[in-house]
Each structure stands twice: as structure tokens, then as C-alpha cells.
LOTORBA-483100 format. One record per residue (C-alpha): residue number from 1; z, y, x. Coordinates in steps of 0.1 Angstrom, whole numbers. Layout:
<atoms>
   i     Z     Y     X
 NUM     Z     Y     X
...
</atoms>
This chain:
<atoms>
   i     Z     Y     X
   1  -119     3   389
   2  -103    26   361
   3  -130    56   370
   4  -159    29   366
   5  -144    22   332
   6  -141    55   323
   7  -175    67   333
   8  -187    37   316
   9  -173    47   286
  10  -182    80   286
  11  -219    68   287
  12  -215    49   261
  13  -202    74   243
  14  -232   104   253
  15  -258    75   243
  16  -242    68   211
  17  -243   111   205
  18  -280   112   215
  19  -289    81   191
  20  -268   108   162
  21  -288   136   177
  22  -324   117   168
  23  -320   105   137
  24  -329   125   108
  25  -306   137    80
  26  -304   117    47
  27  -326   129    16
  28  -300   148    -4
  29  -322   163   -29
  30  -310   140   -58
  31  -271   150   -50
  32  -285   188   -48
  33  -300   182   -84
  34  -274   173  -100
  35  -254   196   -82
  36  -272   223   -94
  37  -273   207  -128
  38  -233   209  -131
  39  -232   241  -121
  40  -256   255  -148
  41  -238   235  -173
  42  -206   251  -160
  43  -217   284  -162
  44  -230   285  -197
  45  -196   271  -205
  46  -183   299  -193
  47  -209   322  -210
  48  -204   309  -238
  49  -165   310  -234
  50  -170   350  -226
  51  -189   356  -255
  52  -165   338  -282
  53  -139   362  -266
  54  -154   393  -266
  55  -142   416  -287
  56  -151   427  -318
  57  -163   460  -319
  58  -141   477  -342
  59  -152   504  -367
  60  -148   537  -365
  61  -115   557  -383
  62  -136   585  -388
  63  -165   570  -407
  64  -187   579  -443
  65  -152   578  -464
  66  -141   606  -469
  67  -105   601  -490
  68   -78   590  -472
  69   -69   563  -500
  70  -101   547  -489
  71   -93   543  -453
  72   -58   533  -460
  73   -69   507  -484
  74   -97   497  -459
  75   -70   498  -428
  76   -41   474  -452
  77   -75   450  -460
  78   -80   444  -422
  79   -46   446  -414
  80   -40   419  -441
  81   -67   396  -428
  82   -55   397  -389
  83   -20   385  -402
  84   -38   357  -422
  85   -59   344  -392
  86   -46   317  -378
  87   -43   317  -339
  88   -60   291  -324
  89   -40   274  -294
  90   -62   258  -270
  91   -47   229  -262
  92   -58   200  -235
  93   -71   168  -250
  94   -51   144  -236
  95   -72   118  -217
  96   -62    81  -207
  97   -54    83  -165
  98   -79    67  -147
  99   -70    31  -130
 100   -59    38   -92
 101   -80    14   -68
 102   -45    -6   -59
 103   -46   -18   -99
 104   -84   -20   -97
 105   -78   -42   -64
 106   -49   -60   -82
 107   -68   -68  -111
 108  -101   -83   -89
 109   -76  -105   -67
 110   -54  -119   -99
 111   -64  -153  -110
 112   -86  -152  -139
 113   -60  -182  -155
 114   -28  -188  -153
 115   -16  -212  -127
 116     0  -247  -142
 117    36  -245  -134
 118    40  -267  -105
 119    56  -301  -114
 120    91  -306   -99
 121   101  -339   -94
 122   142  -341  -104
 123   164  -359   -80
 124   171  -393   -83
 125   199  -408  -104
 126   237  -407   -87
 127   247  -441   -75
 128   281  -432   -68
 129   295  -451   -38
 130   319  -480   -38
 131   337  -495    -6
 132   339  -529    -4
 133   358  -538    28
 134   340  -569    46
 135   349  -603    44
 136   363  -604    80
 137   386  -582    73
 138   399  -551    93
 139   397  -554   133
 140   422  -543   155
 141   411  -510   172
 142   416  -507   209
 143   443  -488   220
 144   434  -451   234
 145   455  -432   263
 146   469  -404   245
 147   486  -382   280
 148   463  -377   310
 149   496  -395   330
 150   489  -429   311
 151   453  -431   324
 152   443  -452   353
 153   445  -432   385
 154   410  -417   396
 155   397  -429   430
 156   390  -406   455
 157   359  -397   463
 158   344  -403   498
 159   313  -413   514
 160   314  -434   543
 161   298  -419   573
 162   274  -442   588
 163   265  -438   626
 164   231  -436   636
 165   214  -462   653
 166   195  -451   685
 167   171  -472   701
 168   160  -453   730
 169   179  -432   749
 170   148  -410   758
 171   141  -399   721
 172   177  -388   720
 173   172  -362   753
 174   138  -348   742
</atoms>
């Protein structure tokens, strides 16, 4: 019984492989576009990143001026102007967090109004309670054994044997 289940299952399972096998893949090619298309745009963001940090190429010390009052005056002037750059921090934008899917699912499943606030009926008013005795009057009330030795004795239990009554004397023997 448990092997037929078992091989049962494990055809349905090779026949539900095979019928995977056969079919053909899904077109990708628009995925692979724009695939590619990210990538390009990331990696002339990253050209252009590379060339906005490249180096200046810097001059040579040992140039057409000949005086040393030259290049000193030339090296204080550049000197001069790196202290006055500013430095640019790059610094994140910061961006709004996405919605997770429990508040996207919370927000599809609230009510698109508020409910009414259910109407709760109060109680009703206190009558307060006041004992009238009856017209009769009060009754006696019957007197109550107070000790088990003031109760009535309890009769013994018995059952009365009966005899049987035999009518033949031949369905006694057999």
C-alpha cells in the first residue's frame, strides 16, 4: 500500500519534470535590454566619475622662467588658490524610504471611511427594590432535624427472596 503511493508519486513527480523539460524558456530579450541599458548608463557614470578625478597634470618646476622670484611667486599663486578651493563633500541625498508591502497591504485592507461608532444602548434606569411583606403575613417554617440522632431511624434494606415456582418436575432434572 505505502510502496504503491510512493511509486505513484514519484511518477507524478518524473511526468511533472518531463512536462519542465519540453517547454521552452521565456523571451527574456526585453529584461536583457534593459539590462544592458543600466549597465552602459552605469559605466559612463563611472567614466565620467574617473575623469572628474583625474588629476591635474601639474606643471613643470623647471619650466621657461628662469628667476627664482618668478617661480616662487608662481608656486605662492597656486599654493594660494588650493587653500581657497573649497572641498567638495559628497554627501548622499537623502531619499524618502520606500513603503514596505505590510503598510502597502495595510493601507489596501483599511476601510476607505471611517466606521460610525457603534451605538451603545445605556442600561436601564435603577428601580431600587422595596420589600413589602404579603398580606398573609409570615408562615411558620417547618421544623428541621439539626443532629443525625433526632432523625427517624432508616429501615433496613432487604429484598425478599421469592421461591421459584416449578411446574414440571422434568424441566427441573434436564
Amino acid at each position: 500500500m505505502q510502496t504503491d503511493d510512493l511509486r505513484d508519486g514519484e511518477l507524478w513527480t518524473t511526468n511533472v519534470l518531463d512536462e519542465l523539460r519540453q517547454r521552452c524558456p521565456p523571451d527574456n530579450s526585453e529584461l536583457m535590454e534593459r539590462l544592458q541599458r543600466l549597465e552602459d548608463l552605469i559605466n559612463r557614470l563611472a567614466e565620467a566619475q574617473r575623469h572628474s578625478m583625474a588629476p591635474t597634470p601639474v606643471e613643470s618646476l623647471f619650466d621657461s622662467r628662469s628667476d627664482i622670484l618668478s617661480m616662487i611667486r608662481h608656486l605662492r599663486e597656486r599654493w594660494d588658490g588650493l587653500r581657497q578651493e573649497p572641498q567638495t563633500l559628497i554627501t548622499p541625498t537623502p531619499v524618502r524610504p520606500r513603503t514596505s508591502l505590510d503598510d502597502m497591504m495595510a493601507k489596501l485592507l483599511r476601510p476607505s471611511h471611517p466606521p460610525a461608532p457603534p451605538h451603545i444602548q445605556p442600561p436601564p434606569a435603577f428601580i431600587p427594590l422595596t420589600f413589602q411583606p404579603d398580606a398573609r403575613g409570615s408562615r411558620p417554617r417547618s421544623a428541621s432535624p439539626k443532629l443525625l440522632t433526632e432523625l427517624p431511624p432508616i429501615p433496613p434494606f432487604t429484598v425478599s427472596l421469592v421461591e421459584p415456582f416449578i411446574t414440571n418436575q422434568q424441566q427441573l432434572i434436564s
